[in-house]
C-alpha positions as CSV (number, residue, x, y, z in Angstrom):
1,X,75.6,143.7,95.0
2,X,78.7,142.9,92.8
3,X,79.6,139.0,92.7
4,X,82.7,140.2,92.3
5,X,83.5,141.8,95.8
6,X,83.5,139.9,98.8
7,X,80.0,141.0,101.2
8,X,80.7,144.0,103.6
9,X,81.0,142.9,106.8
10,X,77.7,145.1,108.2
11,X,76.0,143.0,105.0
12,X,77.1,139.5,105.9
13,X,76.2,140.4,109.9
14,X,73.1,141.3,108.8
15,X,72.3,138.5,106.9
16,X,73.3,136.0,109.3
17,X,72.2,137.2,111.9
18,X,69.5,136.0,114.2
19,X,71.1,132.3,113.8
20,X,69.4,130.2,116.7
21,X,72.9,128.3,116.9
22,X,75.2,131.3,116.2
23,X,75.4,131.7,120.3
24,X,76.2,128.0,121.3
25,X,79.1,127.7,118.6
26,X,80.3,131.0,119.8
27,X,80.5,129.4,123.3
28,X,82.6,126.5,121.5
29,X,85.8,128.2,121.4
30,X,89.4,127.5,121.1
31,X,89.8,126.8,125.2
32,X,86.5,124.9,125.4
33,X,86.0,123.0,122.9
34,X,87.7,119.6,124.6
35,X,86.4,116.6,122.4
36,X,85.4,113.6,123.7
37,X,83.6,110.4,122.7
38,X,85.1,108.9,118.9
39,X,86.4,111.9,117.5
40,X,88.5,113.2,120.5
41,X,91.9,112.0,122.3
42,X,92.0,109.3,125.2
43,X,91.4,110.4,128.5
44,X,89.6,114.2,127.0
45,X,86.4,115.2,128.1
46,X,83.1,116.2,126.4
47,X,81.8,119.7,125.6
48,X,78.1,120.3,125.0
49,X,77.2,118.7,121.7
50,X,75.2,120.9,119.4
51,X,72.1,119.0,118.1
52,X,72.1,116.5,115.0
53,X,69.8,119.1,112.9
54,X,71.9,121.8,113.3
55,X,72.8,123.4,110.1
56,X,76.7,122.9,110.7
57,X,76.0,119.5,112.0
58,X,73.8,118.6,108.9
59,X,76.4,120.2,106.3
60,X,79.3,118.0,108.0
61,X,77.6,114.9,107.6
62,X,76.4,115.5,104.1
63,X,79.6,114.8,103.3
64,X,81.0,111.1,102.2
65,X,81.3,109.0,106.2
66,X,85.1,108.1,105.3
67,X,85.6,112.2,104.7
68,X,84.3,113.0,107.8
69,X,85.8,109.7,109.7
70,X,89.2,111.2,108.3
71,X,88.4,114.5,109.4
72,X,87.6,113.8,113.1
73,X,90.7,111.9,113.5
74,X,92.9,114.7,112.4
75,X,91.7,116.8,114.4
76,X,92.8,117.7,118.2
77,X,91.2,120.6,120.0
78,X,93.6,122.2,121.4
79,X,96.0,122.5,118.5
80,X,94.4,122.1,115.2
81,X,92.9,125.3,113.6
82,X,89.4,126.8,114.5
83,X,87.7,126.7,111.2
84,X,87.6,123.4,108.9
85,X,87.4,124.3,105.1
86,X,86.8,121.9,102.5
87,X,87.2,122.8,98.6
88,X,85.3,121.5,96.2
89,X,87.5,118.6,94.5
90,X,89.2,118.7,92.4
91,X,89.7,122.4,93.6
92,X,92.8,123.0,96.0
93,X,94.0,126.0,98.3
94,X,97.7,126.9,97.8
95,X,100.7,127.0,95.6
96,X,102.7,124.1,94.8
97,X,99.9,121.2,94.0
98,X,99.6,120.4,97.6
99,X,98.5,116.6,98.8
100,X,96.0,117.8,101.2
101,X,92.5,116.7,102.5
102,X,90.3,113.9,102.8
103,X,89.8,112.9,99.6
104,X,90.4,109.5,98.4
105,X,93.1,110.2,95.6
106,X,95.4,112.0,98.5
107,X,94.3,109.0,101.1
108,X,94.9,106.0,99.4
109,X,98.5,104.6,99.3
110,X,100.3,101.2,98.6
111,X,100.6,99.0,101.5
112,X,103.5,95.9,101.0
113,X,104.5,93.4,104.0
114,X,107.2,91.4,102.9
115,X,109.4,89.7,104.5
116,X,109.9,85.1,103.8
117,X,109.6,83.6,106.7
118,X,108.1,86.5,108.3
119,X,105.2,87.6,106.3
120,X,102.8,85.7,104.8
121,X,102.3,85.5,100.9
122,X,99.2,85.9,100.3
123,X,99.4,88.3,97.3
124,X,96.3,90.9,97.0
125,X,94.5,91.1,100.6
126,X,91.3,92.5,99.7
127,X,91.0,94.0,103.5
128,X,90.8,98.0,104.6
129,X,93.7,98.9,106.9
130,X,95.4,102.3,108.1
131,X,98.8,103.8,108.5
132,X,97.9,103.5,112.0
133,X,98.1,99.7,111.7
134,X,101.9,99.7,110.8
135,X,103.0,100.0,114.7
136,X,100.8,97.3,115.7
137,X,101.6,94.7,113.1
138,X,105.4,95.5,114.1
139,X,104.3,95.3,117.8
140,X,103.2,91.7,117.3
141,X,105.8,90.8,115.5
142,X,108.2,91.8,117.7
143,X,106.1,90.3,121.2
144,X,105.7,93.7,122.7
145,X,102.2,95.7,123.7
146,X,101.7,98.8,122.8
147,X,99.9,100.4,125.4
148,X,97.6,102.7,123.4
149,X,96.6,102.2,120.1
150,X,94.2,103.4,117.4
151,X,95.4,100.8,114.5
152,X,95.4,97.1,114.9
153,X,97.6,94.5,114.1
154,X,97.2,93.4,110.8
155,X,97.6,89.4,112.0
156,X,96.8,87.6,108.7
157,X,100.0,88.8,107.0
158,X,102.6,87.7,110.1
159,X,103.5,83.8,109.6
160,X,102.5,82.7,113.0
161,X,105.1,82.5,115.3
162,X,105.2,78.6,115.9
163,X,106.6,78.5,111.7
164,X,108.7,81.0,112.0
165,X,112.5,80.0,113.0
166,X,112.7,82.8,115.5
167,X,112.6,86.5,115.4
168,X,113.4,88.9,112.6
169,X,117.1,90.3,112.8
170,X,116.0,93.8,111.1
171,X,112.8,95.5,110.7
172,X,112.5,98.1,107.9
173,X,109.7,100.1,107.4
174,X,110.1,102.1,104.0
175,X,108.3,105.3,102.5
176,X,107.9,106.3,99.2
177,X,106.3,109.7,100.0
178,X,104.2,111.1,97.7
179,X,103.6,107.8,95.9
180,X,99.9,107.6,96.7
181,X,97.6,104.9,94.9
182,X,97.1,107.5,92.2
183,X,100.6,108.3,91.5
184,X,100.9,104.4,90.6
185,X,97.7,103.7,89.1
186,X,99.0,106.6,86.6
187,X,101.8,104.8,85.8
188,X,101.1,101.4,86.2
189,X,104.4,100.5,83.8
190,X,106.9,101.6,85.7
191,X,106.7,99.5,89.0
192,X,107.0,95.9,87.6
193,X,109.9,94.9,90.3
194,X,106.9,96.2,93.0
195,X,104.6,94.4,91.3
196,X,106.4,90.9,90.5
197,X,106.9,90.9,94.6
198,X,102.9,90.8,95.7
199,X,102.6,87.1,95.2
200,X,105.4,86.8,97.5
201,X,104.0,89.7,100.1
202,X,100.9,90.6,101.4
203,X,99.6,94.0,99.6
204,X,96.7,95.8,101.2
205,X,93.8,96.5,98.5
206,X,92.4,98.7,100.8
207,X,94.9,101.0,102.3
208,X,94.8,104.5,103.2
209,X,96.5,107.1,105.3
210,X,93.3,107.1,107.9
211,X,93.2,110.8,109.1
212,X,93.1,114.5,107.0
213,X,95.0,116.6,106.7
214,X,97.3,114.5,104.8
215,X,100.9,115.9,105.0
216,X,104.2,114.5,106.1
217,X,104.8,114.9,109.8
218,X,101.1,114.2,111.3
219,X,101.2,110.9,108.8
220,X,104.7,109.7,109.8
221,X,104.1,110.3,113.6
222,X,100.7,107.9,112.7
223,X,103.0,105.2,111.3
224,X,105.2,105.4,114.1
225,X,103.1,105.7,117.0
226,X,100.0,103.5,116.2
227,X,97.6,106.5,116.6
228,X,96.2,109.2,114.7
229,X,96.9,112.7,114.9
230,X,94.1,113.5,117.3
231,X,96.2,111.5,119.6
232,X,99.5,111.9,119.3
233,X,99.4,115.7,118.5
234,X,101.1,116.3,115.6
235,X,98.4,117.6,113.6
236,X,100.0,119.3,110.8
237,X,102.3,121.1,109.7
238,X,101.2,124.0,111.2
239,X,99.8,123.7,115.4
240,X,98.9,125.6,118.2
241,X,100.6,125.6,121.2
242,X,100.2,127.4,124.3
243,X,98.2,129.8,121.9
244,X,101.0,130.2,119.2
245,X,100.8,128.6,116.1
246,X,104.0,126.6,115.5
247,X,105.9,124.0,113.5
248,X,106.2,120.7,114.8
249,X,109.7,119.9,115.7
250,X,111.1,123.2,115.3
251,X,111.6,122.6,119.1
252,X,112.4,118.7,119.0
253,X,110.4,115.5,119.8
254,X,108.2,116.7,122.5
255,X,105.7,117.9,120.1
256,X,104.7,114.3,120.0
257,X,102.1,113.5,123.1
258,X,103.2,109.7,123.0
259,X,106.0,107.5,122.2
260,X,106.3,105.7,119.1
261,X,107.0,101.9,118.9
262,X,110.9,102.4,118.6
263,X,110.5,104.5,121.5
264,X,109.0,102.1,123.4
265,X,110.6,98.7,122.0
266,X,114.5,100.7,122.7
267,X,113.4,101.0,126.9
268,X,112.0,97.1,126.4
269,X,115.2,95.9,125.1
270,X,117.8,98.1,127.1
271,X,120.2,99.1,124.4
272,X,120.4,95.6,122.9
273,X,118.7,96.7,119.5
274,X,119.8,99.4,117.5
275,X,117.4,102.3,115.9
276,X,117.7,104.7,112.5
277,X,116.2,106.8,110.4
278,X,117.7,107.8,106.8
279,X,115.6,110.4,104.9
280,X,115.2,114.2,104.2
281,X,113.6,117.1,107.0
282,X,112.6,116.9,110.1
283,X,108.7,116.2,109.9
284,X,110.1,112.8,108.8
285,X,111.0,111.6,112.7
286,X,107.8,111.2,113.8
287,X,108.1,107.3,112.7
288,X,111.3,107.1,114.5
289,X,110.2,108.6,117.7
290,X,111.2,110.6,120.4
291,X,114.9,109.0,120.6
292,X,116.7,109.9,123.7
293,X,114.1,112.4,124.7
294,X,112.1,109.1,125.9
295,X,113.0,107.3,129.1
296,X,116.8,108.6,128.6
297,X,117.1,105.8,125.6
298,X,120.2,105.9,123.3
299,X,120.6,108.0,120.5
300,X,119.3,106.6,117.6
301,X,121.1,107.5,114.4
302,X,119.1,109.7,112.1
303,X,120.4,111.2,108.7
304,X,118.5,114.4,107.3
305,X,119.3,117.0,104.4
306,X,117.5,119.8,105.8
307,X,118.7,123.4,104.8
308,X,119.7,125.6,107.1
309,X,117.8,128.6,108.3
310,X,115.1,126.9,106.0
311,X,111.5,128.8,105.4
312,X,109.8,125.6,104.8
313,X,109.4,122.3,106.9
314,X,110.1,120.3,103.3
315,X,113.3,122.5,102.7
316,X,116.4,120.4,102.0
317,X,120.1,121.0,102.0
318,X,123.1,120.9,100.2
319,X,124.8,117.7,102.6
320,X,123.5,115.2,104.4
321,X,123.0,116.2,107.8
322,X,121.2,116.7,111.3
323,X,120.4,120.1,112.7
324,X,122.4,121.0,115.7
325,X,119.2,121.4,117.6
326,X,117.9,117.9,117.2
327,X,121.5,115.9,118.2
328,X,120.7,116.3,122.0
329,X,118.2,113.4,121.0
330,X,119.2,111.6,118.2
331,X,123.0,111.2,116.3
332,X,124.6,112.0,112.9
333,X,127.0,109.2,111.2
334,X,129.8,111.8,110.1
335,X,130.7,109.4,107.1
336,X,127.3,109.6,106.0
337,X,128.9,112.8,103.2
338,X,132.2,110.7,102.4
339,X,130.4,108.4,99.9
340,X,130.5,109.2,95.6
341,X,128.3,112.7,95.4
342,X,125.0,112.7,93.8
343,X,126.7,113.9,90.5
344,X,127.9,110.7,90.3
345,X,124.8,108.8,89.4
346,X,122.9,112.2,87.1
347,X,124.7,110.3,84.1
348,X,122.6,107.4,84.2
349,X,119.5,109.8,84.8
350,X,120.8,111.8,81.4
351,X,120.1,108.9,79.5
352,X,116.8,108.7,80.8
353,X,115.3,111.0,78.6
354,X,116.9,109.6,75.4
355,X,119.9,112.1,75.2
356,X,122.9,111.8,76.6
357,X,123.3,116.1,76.8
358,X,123.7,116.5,80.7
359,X,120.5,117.4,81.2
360,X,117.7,115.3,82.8
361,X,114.2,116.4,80.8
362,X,115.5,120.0,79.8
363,X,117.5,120.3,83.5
364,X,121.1,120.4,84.5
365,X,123.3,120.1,87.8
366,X,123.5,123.9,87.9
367,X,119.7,124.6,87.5
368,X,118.1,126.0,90.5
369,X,115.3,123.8,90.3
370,X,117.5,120.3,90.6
371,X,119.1,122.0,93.3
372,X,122.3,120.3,92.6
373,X,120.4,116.7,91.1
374,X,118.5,116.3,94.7
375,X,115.2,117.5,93.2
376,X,115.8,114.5,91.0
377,X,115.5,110.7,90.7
378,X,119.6,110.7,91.4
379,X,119.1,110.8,94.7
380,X,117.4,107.5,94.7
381,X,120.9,105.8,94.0
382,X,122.8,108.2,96.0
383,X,120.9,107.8,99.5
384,X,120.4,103.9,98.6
385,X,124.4,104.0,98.9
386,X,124.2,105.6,101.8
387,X,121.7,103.0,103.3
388,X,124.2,100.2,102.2
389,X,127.0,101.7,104.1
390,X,124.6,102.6,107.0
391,X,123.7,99.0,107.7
392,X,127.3,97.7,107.0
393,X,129.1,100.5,109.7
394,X,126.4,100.2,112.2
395,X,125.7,96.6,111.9
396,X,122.1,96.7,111.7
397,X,120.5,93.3,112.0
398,X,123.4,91.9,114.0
399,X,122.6,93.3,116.9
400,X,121.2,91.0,120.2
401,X,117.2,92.0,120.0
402,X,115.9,92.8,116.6
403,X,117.1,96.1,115.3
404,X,114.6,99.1,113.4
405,X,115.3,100.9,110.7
406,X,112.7,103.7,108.9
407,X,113.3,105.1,105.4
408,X,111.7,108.1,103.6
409,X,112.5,108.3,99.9
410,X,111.2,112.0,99.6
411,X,111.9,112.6,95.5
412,X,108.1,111.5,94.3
413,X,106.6,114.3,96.5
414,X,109.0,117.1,95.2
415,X,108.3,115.6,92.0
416,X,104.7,116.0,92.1
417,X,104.9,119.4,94.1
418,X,107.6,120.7,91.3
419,X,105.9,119.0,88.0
420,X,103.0,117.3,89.2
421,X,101.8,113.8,88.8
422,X,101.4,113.9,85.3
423,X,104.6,114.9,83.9
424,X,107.7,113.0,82.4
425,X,109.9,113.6,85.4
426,X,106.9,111.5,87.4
427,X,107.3,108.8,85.1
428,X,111.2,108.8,85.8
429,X,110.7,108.9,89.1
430,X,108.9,106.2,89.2
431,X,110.7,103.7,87.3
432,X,114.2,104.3,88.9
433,X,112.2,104.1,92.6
434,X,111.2,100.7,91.5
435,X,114.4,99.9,89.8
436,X,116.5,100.3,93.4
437,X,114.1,98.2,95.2
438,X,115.7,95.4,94.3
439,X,118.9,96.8,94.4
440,X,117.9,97.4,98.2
441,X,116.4,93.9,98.9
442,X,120.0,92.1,98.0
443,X,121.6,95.1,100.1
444,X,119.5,93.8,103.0
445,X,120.2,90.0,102.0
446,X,123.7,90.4,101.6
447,X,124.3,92.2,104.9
448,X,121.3,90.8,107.5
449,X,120.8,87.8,105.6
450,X,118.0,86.2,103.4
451,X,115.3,85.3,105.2
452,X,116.3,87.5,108.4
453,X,114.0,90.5,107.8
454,X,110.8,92.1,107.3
455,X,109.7,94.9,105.5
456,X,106.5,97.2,104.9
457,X,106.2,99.5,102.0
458,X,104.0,101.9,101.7
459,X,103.4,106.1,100.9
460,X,102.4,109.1,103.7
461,X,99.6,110.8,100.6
462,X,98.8,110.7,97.7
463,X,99.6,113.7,94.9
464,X,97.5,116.1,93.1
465,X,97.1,116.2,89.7
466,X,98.1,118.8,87.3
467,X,95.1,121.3,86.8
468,X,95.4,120.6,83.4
469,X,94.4,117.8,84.0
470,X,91.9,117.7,86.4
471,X,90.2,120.6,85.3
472,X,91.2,122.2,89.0
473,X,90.7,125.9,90.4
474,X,93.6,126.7,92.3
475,X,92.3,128.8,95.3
476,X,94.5,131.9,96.2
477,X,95.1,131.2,99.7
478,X,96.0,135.0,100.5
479,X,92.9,136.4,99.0
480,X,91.0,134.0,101.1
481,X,92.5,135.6,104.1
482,X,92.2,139.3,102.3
483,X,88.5,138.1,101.5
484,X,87.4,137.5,105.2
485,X,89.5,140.2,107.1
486,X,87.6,142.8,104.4
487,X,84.1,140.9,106.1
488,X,85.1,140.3,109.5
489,X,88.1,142.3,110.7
490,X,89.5,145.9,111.1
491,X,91.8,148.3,109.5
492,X,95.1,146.6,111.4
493,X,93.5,144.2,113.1
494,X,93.2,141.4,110.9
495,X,91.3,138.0,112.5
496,X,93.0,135.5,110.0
497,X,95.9,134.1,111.7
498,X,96.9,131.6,108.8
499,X,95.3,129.8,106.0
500,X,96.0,126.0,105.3
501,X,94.3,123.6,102.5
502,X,91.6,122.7,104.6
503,X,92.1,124.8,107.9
504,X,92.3,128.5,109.1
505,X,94.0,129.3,112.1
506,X,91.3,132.1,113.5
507,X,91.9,134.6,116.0
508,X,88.4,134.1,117.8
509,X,88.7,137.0,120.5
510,X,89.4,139.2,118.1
511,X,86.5,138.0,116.0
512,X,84.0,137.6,119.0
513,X,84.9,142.3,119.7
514,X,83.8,142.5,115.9
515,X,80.5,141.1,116.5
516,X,81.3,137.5,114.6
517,X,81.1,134.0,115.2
518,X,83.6,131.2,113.4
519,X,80.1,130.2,112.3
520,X,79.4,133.4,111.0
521,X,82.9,133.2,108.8
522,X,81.9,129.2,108.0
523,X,78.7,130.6,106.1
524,X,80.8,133.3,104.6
525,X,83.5,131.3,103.2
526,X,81.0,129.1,101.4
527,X,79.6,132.1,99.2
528,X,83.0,132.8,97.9
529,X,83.8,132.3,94.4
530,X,86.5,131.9,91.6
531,X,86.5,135.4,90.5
532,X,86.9,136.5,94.4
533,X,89.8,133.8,94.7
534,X,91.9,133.4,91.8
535,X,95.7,133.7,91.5
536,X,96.2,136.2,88.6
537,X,98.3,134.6,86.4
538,X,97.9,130.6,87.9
539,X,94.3,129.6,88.4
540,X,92.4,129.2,85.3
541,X,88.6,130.5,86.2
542,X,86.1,128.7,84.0
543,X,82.7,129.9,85.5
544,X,83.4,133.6,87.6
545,X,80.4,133.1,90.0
546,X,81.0,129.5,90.7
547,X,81.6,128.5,94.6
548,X,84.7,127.0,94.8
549,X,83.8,125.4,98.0
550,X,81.8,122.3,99.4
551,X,81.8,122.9,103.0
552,X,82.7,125.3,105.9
553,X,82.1,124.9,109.6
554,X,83.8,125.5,112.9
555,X,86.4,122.6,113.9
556,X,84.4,122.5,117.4
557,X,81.4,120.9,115.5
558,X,84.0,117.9,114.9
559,X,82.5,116.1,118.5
560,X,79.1,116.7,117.5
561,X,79.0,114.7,114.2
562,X,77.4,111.3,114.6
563,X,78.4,110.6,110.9
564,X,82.6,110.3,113.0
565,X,81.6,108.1,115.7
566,X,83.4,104.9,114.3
567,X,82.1,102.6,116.5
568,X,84.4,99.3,115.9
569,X,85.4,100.3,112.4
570,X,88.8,102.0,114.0
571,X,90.4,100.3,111.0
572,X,88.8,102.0,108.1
């Protein structure tokens, strides 16, 4: 048989079958496969468990414990995807370098409390914590429980509250997305104002986004709500619901099972604190919350550049704005396009590159790819103006109970998703990110006051490398689909709903009338090779009949790996 062609699927049936646990994971499907125990939601209940030698079972937790721990948390049984796939790193499925999986170079991200008076400085904490463990800190901080929680409070780094002269007047909670520990430790010249600040802060040695996939939405809903995405819901950027597979907040907030903390700390304080969000798309609210979709609490103000009618959930826009849809919960400053426009501040980004020939590392205004200087480090000055004029109109941290606000600086993804990691326009990145941050510190000093805030900073992922680099197979994604349908499906009938970097969205009934299992497809998947999966023309295959992946199994094994109870380690 050709290693060239994917098995027929009468071959593959043939050789798989007879499986003494094919039967049992086939019983595991999509409606009954409720999780329970470490790896499943509050309040869910337990399906049968398959044993610890079972094949599946064994494969899962040959893998790394963290991978795994990641994993389980990311996962929700009713609307993550039926089949778990995991590349072999530094391999990848997709276009467009994506940040996705448990690995620890798209998990590991910069975690800064500052804040004098607030936060303790205690320089390097050598200490693992979570994304989860933002909420709670805050929680503390601000004397309010947070009923249910999966992070904890990270206690050392608060001053305790008998030094400190009262509460904070603003709490600010800022995102560098895309700026993983790896995008840093690349370029560990280009963040010296970050840097100079540790002594003064408390930074996290050990942080890391806690849950995979890695992607915006699921990750900012974590940060926001003090759970992981096999709590909260929002699982990815891609979920089912009701048996469709849809994007979260699409429809608005009630994709998110719980509150977040501004949700919560708004109906505490009954309109006497003030709530915002400044950043890019939609996926970002999930750290802001719910807004008035919770308890009838006011609008918060949220400013977003999402283009209209987009095709992607990372789309952006020509203006700042807010999507008609999403005003019935939250509000739009209409100043927030009155301020100098994004051209204004390419000039000093021209220079950057040592020319001063309107271009920014071979790019101008004009070129599609800058779409009009956003996709650059332009914006960085342009939305830090409009931050400034945010907190002088709306009088953040004057306001009776403390107020919240939650910024996304989005350009370092698009960087790394546009030129990846590795390139010159990183570097640039980089350094003017760090260069506004104290630019942003005196805003906040100026307007709040010194000693009358606190701040975390910290990243949603990490980014992935260049290939060229890493030496990475870039799976085709569609010829992973094309691949199993040829094995599993029918002329018309196709069982691949969708294809993710580490998921597939299956249709199991239609699977079950062929004769296959999601274990069946699992077994499959991990005989595939680069020849069978290559992009003509973008992945560069070094070895044809090498596997390009490390594990396969159904997502309904998740509550049957002992290697993802975490027993009190909820923190790592």
């Amino acid at each position: 048989m050709s290693p060239n062609r994917p098995l027929a699927r009468r071959d593959f049936l043939r050789l798989s079958a007879g499986s003494a646990a094919a039967a049992l994971l086939a019983a595991c499907t999509r409606s009954g496969a409720v999780t329970g125990g470490g790896a499943g939601p509050t309040g869910s209940t337990g399906p049968t468990l398959l044993s610890p030698t079972d094949p599946m079972v064994e494969m899962a937790c040959g893998l790394p414990p963290r991978w795994i721990r990641r994993i389980a948390r990311g996962y929700h049984p009713q609307r993550s995807a039926e089949l778990q796939i995991l590349p072999k790193a530094p391999n990848f499925v997709g276009d467009g370098l994506p940040h996705v999986g448990p690995w620890d170079y798209t998990s590991l991200v910069p975690m800064f409390w500052y804040g004098p008076g607030f936060i303790e400085p205690l320089g390097v904490v050598d200490r693992r914590a979570t994304l989860a463990d933002i909420a709670p800190t805050w929680a503390r901080l601000l004397g309010i429980d947070l009923p249910t929680t999966e992070g904890r409070p990270l206690t050392e780094v608060l001053v305790p509250a008998e030094r400190r002269t009262g509460a904070p007047r603003l709490i600010v909670t800022l995102v560098w997305d895309g700026a993983g520990r790896n995008v840093l430790d690349a370029w560990p010249g280009q963040w010296p104002n970050l840097r100079s600040l540790i002594p003064q802060g408390a930074w996290i040695e050990g942080a890391e986004v806690g849950s995979s996939p890695t992607s915006t939405a699921q990750i900012h809903a974590t940060m926001g709500t003090g759970v992981f995405p096999r709590t909260h819901g929002v699982v990815g950027h891609s979920l089912r619901i009701d048996g469709r597979i849809v994007a979260p907040w699409k429809s608005g907030p009630g994709v998110m099972l719980l509150p977040s903390l501004a949700d919560r700390y708004a109906e505490a304080t009954g309109g006497r604190s003030a709530a915002g969000m400044i950043a890019t798309v939609a996926i970002h609210l999930g750290m802001l919350g719910k807004g008035a979709a919770w308890r009838d609490n006011p609008k918060p103000l949220v400013v977003l550049r999402e283009a209209p009618n987009a095709e992607t959930l990372g789309a952006e826009g020509p203006a700042w704005n807010l999507p008609e849809l999403l005003q019935q919960w939250y509000r739009f400053p209409d100043y927030a396009n009155d301020l100098p426009a994004l051209a204004t501040y390419f000039a000093e980004l021209d220079r950057r590159d040592g020319v001063a020939d309107g271009l920014w590392r071979g790019n101008g205004l004009a070129d599609e790819v800058l779409e009009g200087g956003f996709e650059s480090p332009a914006r960085i000055p342009y939305q830090t103006r409009l931050v400034e004029e945010v907190v002088a109109r709306e009088g953040f941290g004057t306001h009776d109970a403390t107020d919240l606000l939650y910024l996304n600086y989005k350009v370092i993804d698009m960087v790394g998703h546009i030129w990846s990691m590795n390139s010159p326009q990183m570097r640039d990145s980089v350094q003017m990110q760090d260069e506004y941050l104290p630019v942003l510190i005196d805003i906040l000093d100026r307007y709040v006051g010194e000693g009358r805030w606190a701040m975390v900073l910290t990243s949603d992922h990490g980014s992935t490398p260049s290939p060229r680099v890493s030496g990475a197979f870039q799976i085709s994604g569609s010829r992973l689909a094309q691949a199993i349908n040829e094995t599993f499906g029918r002329e018309g009938a196709p069982v691949v709903e969708q294809v993710k970097q580490t998921e597939i969205f299956m249709d199991e009934e239609r699977l079950a009338e062929n004769g296959a299992t999601l274990r069946d497809v699992a077994e499959f998947v991990l005989t595939l090779t680069q020849s069978e999966l290559e992009s003509p023309g973008v992945s560069v295959v070094t070895n044809p009949h090498a596997k390009v992946f490390e594990a396969a199994f159904p997502s309904a094994v998740i509550p049957s790996l002992p290697c993802a109870d975490e027993g009190s380690e909820v923190g790592t």
